[in-house]
C-alpha positions in Angstrom: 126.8 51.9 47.2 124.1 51.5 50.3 126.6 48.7 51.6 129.3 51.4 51.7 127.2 53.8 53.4 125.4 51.7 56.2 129.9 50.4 56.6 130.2 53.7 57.2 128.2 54.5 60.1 128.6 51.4 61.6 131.4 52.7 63.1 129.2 55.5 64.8 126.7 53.2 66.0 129.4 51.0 67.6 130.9 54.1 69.1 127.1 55.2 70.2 126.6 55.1 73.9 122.7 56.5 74.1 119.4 55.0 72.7 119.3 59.0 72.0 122.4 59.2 70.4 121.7 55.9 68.2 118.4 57.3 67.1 119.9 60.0 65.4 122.6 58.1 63.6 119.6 56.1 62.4 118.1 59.2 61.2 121.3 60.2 59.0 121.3 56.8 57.7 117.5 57.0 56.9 117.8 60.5 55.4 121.2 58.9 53.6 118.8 57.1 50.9 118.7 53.6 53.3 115.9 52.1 53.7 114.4 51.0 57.3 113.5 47.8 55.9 116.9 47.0 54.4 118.5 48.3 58.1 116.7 45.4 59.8 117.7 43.0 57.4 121.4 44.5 57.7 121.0 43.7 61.6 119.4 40.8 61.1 121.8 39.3 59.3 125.3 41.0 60.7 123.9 42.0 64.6 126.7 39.4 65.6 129.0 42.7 64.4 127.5 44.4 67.6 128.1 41.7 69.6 131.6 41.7 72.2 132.3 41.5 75.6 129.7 43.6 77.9 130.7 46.8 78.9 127.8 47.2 81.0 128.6 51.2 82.6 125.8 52.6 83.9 124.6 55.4 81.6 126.0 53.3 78.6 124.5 50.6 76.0 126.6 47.6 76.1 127.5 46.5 72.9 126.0 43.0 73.7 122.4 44.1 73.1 123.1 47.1 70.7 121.9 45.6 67.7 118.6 44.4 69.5 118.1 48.4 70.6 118.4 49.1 66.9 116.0 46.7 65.9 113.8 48.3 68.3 114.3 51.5 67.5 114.1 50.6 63.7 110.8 49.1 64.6 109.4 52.7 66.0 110.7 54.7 62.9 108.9 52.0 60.4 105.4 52.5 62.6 105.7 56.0 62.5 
């Protein structure tokens, strides 16, 4: 059931283009019934998911280092 629902916003933190906008995806997930320990090891063990051709525009998150920005931002959340 978690699988299904962390599937599901995948897609909206492909489509995310702000460390703003991906925190609150996160959040939704979080307040979905996911935990923040089993996001990392989701990322840890599909971040190659995130991982295409750069798209480097300049207010943008290439999708090349989006899973390591989740990570981060994962990482804030679980120390808070």
């Amino acid at each position: 059931m978690k699988d299904i629902i962390i599937r599901q916003y995948l897609e909206q933190l492909k489509s995310a283009n702000s460390n703003t906008e991906l925190s609150s995806i996160l959040s939704e997930i979080i307040r979905s019934g996911v935990s923040i320990p089993e996001l990392m090891m989701y990322f840890k063990t599909h971040q190659g998911d995130f991982e295409t051709k750069s798209q480097d525009h300049q207010n943008t998150i290439s999708n090349s280092n989006k899973a390591q920005v989740i990570m981060q931002l994962l990482m804030q959340k679980l120390n808070r």
